[in-house]
Backbone bond lengths (Angstrom), bond angles and torsions (degrees), N, CA, C in turn:
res aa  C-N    CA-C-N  psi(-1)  N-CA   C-N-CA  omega(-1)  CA-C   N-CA-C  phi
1 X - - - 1.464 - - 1.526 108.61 -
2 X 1.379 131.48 110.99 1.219 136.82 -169.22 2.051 99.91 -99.28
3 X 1.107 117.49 153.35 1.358 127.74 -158.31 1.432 101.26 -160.29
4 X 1.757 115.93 95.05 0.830 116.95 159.73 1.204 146.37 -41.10
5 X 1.570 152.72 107.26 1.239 143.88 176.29 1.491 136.53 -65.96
6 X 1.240 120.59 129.77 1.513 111.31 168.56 1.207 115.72 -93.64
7 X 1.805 121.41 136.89 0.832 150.59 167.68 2.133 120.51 -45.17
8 X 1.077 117.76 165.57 1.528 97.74 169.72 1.545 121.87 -70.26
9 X 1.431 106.32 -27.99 1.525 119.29 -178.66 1.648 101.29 -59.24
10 X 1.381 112.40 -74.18 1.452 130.73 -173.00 1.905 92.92 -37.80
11 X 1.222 137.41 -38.71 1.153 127.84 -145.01 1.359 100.31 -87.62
12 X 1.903 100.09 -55.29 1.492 116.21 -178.48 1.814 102.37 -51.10
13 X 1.609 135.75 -39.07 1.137 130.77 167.81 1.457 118.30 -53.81
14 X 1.099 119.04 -79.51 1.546 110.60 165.94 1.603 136.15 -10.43
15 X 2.092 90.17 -46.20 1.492 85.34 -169.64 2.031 97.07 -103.01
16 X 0.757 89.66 -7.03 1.757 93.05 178.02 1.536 106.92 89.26
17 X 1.497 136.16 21.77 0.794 129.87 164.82 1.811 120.99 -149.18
18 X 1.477 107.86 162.30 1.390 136.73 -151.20 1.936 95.68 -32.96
19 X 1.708 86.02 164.26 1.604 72.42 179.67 1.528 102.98 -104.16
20 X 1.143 113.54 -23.45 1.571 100.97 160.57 1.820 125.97 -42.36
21 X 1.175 113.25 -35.77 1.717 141.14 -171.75 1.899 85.22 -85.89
22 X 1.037 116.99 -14.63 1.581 121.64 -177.81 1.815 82.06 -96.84
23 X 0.671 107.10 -126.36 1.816 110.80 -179.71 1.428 109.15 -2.22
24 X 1.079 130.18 -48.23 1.868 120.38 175.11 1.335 105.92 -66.20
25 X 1.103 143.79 -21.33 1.680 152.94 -178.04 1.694 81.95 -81.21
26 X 0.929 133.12 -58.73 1.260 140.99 -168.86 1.883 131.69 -58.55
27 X 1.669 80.18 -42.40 1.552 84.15 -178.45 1.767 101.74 -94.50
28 X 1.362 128.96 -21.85 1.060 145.07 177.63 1.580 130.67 -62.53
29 X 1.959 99.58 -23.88 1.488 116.38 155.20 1.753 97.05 106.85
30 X 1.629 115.49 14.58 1.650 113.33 -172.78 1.024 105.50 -70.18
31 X 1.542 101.45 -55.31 1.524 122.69 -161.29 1.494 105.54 -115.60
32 X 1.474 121.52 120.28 1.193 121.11 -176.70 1.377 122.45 -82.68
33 X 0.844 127.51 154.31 1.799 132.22 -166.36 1.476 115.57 -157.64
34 X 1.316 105.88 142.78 1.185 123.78 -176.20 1.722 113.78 -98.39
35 X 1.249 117.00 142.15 1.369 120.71 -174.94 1.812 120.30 -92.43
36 X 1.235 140.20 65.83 1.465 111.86 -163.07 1.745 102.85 -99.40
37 X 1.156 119.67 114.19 1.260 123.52 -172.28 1.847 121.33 68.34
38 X 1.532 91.47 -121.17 1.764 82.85 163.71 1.793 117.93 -110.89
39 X 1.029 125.07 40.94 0.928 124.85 173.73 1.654 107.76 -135.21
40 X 1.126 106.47 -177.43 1.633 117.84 -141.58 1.890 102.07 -144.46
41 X 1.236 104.42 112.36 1.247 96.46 -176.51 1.665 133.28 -134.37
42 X 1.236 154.58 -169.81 1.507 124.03 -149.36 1.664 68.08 -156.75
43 X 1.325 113.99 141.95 1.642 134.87 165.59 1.633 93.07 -74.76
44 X 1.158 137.73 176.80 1.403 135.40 175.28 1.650 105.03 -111.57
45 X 1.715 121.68 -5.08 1.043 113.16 -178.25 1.636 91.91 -99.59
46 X 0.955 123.10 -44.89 1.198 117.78 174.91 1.927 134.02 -48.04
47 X 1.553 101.32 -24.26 1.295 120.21 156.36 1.581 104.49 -75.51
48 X 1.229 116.52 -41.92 1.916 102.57 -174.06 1.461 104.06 -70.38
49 X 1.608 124.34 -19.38 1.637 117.63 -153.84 1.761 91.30 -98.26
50 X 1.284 110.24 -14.27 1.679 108.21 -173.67 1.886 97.37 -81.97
51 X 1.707 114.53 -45.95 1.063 124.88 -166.69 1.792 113.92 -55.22
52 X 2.041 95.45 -48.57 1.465 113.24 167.75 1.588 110.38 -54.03
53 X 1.411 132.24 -28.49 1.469 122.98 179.13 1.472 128.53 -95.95
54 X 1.558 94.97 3.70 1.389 102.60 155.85 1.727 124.41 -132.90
55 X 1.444 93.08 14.04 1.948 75.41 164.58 1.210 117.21 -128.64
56 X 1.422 131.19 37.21 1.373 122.20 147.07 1.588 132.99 -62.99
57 X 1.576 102.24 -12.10 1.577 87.55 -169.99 1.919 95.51 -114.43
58 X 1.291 96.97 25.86 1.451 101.67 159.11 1.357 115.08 -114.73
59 X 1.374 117.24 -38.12 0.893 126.54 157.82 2.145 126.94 -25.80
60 X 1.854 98.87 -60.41 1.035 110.98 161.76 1.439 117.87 -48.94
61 X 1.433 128.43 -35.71 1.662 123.63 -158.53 1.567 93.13 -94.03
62 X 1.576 115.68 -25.80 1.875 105.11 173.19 1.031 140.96 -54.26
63 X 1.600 101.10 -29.51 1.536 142.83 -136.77 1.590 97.69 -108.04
64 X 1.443 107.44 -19.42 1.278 115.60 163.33 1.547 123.98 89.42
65 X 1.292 93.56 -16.30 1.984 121.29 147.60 1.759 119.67 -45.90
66 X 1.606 91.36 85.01 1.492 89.89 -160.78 1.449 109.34 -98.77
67 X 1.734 114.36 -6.88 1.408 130.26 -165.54 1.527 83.30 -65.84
68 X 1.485 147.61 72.86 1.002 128.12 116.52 1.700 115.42 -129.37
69 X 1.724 87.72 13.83 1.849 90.45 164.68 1.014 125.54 -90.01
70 X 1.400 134.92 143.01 1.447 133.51 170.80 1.541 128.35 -55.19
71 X 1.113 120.85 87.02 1.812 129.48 169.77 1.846 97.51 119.55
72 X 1.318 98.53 20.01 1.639 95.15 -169.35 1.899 96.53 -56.17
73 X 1.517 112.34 165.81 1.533 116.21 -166.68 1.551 108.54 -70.23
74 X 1.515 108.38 -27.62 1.967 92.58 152.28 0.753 149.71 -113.06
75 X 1.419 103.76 68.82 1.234 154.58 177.06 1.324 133.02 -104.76
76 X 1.596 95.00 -56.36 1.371 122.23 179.65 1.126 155.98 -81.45
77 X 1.617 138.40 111.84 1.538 116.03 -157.51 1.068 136.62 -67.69
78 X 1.253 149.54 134.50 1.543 147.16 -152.77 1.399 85.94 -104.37
């Protein structure tokens, strides 16, 4: 089973941010990466399993599920 790799560029695109901010996710233990020579590389499931552990609780605020704001309107007495 062969499994293409993403690059730091490809990753920082995906996630919309810097590729340095790609490498600090990296050296920091967020985002796991593989080493082959001198380059630096991201499994693509491993980019979906970092992505899956941070967007549920945005997810919740899209979704329009607001009962976890303080004084939200059902909440409130009319």
């Amino acid at each position: 089973m062969e499994e293409t790799l993403l690059d730091s560029r490809q990753v920082a695109a995906r996630l919309n941010i810097s590729r340095s901010y790609v490498y600090f996710l990296m050296r920091v233990g967020d985002l796991p990466c593989i080493r082959i020579g001198n380059t630096i590389h991201v499994r693509p499931r491993d980019l979906e399993r970092y992505l899956q552990q941070r967007i549920p609780p945005i997810l919740a605020c899209a979704s329009g599920d607001r009962s976890h704001e303080a004084g939200s309107s059902r909440h409130r007495a009319s």
